[in-house]
C-alpha positions in Angstrom: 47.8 -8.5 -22.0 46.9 -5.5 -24.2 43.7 -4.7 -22.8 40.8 -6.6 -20.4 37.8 -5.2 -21.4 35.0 -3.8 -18.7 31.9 -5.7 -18.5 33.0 -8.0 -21.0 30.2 -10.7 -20.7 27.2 -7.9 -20.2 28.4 -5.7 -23.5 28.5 -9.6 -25.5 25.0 -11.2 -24.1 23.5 -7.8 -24.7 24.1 -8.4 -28.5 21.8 -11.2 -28.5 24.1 -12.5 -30.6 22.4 -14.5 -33.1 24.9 -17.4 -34.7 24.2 -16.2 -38.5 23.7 -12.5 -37.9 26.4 -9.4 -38.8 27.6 -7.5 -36.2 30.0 -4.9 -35.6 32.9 -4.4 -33.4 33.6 -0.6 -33.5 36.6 -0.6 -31.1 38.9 -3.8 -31.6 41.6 -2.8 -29.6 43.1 -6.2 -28.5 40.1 -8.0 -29.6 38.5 -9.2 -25.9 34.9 -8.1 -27.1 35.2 -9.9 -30.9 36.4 -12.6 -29.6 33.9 -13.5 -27.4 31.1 -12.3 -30.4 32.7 -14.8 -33.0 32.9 -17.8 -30.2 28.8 -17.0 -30.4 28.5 -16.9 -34.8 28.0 -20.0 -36.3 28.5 -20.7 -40.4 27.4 -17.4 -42.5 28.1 -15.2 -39.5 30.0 -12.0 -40.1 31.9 -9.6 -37.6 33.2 -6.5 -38.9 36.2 -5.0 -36.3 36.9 -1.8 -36.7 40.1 0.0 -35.0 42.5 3.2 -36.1 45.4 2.1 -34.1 48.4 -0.2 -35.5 48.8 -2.1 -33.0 45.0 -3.2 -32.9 45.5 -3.9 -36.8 48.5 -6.4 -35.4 46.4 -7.7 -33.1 43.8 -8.4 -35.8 46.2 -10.5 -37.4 46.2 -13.6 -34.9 44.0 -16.1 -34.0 41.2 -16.7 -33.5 40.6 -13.7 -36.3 43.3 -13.9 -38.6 41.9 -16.9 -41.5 38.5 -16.4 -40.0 36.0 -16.6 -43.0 33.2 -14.6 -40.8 35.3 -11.9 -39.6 36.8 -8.8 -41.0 38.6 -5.9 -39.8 39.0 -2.5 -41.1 41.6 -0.2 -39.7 39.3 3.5 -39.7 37.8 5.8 -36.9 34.5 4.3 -35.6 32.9 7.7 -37.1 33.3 6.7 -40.5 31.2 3.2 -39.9 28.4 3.1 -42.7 31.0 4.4 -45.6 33.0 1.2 -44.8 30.8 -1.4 -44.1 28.5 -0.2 -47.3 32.5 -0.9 -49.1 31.8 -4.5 -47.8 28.1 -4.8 -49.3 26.8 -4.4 -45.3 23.5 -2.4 -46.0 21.7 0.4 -43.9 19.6 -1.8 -42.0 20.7 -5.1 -42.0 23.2 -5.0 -39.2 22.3 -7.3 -36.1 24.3 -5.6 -33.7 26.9 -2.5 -32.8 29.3 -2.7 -29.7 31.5 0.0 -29.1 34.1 0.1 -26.1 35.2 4.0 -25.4 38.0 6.0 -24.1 41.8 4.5 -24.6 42.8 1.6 -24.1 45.3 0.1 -21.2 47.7 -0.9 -23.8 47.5 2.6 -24.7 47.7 4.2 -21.9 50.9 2.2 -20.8 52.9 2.6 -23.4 55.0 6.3 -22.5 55.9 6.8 -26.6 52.3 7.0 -27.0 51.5 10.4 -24.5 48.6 9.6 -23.1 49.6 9.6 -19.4 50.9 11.3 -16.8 52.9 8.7 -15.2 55.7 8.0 -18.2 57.5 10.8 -19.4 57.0 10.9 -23.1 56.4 12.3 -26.3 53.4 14.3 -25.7 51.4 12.7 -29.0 48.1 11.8 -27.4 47.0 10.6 -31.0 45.0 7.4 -31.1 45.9 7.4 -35.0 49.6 8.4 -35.1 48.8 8.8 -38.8 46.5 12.2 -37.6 49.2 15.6 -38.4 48.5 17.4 -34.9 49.8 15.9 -31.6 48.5 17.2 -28.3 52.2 19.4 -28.0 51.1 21.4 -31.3 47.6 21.9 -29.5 49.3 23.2 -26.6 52.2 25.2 -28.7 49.4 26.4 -31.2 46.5 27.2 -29.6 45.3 30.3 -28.0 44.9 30.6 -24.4 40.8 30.9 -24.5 41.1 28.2 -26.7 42.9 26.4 -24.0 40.6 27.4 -21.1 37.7 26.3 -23.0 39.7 22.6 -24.2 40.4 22.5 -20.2 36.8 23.5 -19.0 35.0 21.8 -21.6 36.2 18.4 -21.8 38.3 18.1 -18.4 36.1 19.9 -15.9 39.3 21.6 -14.2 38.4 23.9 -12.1 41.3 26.3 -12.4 41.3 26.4 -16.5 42.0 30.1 -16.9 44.9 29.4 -14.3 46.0 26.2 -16.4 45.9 27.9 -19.9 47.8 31.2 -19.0 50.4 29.1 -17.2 50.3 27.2 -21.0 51.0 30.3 -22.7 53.7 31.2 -20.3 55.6 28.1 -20.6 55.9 27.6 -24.1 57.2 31.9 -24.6 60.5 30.3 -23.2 60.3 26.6 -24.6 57.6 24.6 -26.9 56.0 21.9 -25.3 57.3 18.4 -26.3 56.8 16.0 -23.7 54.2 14.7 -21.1 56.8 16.0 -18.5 56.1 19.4 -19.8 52.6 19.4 -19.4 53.3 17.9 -15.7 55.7 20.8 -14.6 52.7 23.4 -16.2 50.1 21.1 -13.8 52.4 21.4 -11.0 52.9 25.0 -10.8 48.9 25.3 -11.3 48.1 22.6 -8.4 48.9 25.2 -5.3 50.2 22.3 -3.4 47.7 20.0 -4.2 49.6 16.4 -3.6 48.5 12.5 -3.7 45.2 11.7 -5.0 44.2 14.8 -5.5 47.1 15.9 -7.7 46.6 12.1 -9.6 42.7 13.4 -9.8 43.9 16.7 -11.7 46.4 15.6 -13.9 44.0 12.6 -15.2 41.4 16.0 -16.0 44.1 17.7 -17.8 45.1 14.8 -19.9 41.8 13.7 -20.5 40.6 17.4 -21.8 43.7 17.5 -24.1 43.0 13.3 -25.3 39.1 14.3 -26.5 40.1 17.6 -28.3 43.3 15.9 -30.1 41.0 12.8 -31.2 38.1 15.3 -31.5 36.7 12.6 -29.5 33.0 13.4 -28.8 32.7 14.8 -32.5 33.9 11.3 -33.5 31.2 9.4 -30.7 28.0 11.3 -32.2 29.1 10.4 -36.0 29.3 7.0 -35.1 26.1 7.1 -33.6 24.3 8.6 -36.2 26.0 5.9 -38.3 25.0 2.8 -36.4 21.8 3.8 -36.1 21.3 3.9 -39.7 22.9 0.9 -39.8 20.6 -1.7 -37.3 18.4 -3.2 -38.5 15.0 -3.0 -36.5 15.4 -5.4 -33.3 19.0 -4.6 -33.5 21.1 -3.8 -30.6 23.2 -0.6 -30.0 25.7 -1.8 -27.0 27.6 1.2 -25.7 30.2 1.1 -22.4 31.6 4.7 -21.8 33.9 5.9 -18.9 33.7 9.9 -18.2 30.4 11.6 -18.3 30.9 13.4 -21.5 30.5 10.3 -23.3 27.8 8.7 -21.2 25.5 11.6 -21.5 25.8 11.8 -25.1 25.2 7.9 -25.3 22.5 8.3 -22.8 20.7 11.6 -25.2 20.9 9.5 -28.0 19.1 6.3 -26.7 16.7 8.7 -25.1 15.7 11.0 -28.3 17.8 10.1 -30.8 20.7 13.1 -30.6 23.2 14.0 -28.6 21.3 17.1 -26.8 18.6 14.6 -25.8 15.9 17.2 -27.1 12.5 15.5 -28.2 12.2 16.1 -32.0 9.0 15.4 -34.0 7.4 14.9 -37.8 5.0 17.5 -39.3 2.4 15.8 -37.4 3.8 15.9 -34.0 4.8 12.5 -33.6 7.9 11.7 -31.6 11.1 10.8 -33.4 13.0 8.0 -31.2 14.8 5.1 -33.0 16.0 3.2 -30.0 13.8 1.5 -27.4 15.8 2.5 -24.2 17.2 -1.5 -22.4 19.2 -0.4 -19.5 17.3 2.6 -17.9 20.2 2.8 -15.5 24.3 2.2 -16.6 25.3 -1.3 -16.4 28.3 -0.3 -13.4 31.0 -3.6 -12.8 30.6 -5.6 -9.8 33.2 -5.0 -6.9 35.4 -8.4 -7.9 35.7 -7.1 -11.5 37.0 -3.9 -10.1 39.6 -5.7 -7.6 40.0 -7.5 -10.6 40.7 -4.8 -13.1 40.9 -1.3 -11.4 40.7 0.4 -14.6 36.9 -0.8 -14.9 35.8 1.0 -12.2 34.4 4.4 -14.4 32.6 1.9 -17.2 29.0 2.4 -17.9 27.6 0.2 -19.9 24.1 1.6 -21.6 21.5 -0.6 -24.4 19.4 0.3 -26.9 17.1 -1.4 -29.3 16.2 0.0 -32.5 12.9 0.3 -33.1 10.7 2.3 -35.3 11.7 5.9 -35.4 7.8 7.4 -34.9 5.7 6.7 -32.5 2.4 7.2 -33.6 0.1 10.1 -31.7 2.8 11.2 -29.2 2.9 14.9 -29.6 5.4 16.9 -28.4 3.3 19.9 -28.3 
């Protein structure tokens, strides 16, 4: 199977979806979540599946989708959302519902040519568009090492980054990094004995760090934001499942205020700016037999939002 999505059947009745209304897919991947939102759209219903990766676009191509008069799939990055579905005559404010499954996918992640783990030894590409110019080797033989310590601290939360990035820099003044095996021996030398979990724990920050800044990940997950929520209509639902914490706090800031820092913001007259009525004051987590079930759930955090208007009237900030 290319990929069983988390919370499959909470992200879909979320939607509410409604058997004639548009929604929007913005992570196909091996099309769990569309399929289950097309079973629910009757005659005039239109899904919109959106996807960067080639193999996604192939899956895209079978049934239930392929010949399907209510559903179409665009291969971009979720960031570029309203530009595309405008191309399709889809309208700010007329879209029913927006689910988007973060992070890469299992298919992805088991597949060695593709980089993204540390268990296959592989080209170290790491891009979820191989179209993209810069793998995660030309981050690692280009960058400089504070550049590196902040890509390691920032979006991996390793503890030893400065360690990490000089031991980088060293490796690639004899040899330029090419392969995930590379980046493992650099990880090794860094761990000071660190073995078993706690070794599986570090690597999984390393190549997680170096996966976001490749795919410019979080820059991508705010555009698309900004996007959908343009795009909803008012009652419309914004369905969300993230699996590190950079992600979910971003998702959760938005919901909350409307950007990504979570800061209130107000109109000349003080009134409080938040499109999005906030559904799921805690994360949706999965249930202990989806995770025996699919161990690669266990992180997901599923978070809703309704849009609403973006004022509310005599709520002042000050």
């Amino acid at each position: 199977m290319y990929h069983v999505p988390a919370l499959m059947t909470e992200a879909v009745e979320a939607l509410q979806v409604r058997p004639s209304g548009v929604y929007v897919d913005a992570t196909f991947g091996g099309g769990g979540h569309a399929r289950a939102i097309l079973a629910r759209l009757g005659e005039g219903g239109r899904l919109f599946a959106f996807d960067q990766d080639e193999q996604a676009e192939a899956n895209a191509q079978q049934a239930p989708f392929a010949g399907h008069a209510g559903f179409q799939f665009i291969r971009a990055n979720f960031r570029h959302l309203k530009r595309h579905l405008r191309a399709w005559g889809v309208l700010p404010g007329s879209v029913d519902g927006i689910l988007a499954d973060l992070g890469v996918s299992s298919h992805q992640l088991d597949t060695a040519e593709r980089g993204f783990s540390f268990r296959f030894d592989g080209p170290l590409d790491m891009r979820m568009n191989p179209g993209e110019e810069r793998t995660a080797a030309d981050w690692l033989n280009d960058s400089p090492e504070a550049a590196l310590q902040d890509l390691f601290s920032r979006y991996g939360e390793v503890r030893n980054a400065r360690t990490l990035a000089r031991a980088c820099v060293q490796f690639r003044q004899s040899a330029p990094f090419r392969t995930t095996g590379d980046l493992v021996q650099v990880c090794d030398q860094a761990l000071q004995g660190l073995r078993g979990a706690d070794r599986a724990r570090y690597l999984a920050q390393v190549f997680q760090a170096l996966r976001i800044a490749v795919n410019d990940e979080l820059g991508a997950l705010e555009d698309f934001l900004r996007d959908a929520t343009e795009m909803l209509r008012l009652s419309g639902r914004l369905v969300v499942i993230s699996y590190h914490s950079l992600e979910d706090r971003i998702v959760k800031n938005w919901l909350k205020a409307g950007n990504a820092s979570g800061t209130p913001e107000s109109d000349f007259y003080g009134n409080l700016r938040r499109p999005f009525e906030v559904v799921t004051r805690k994360p949706i987590e999965p249930n202990e037999a989806e995770i025996q079930q699919n161990p690669r759930a266990r992180s997901a955090k599923l978070r809703i939002g309704e849009k609403r208007e973006s004022e509310l009237p005599g709520q002042s900030i000050g």
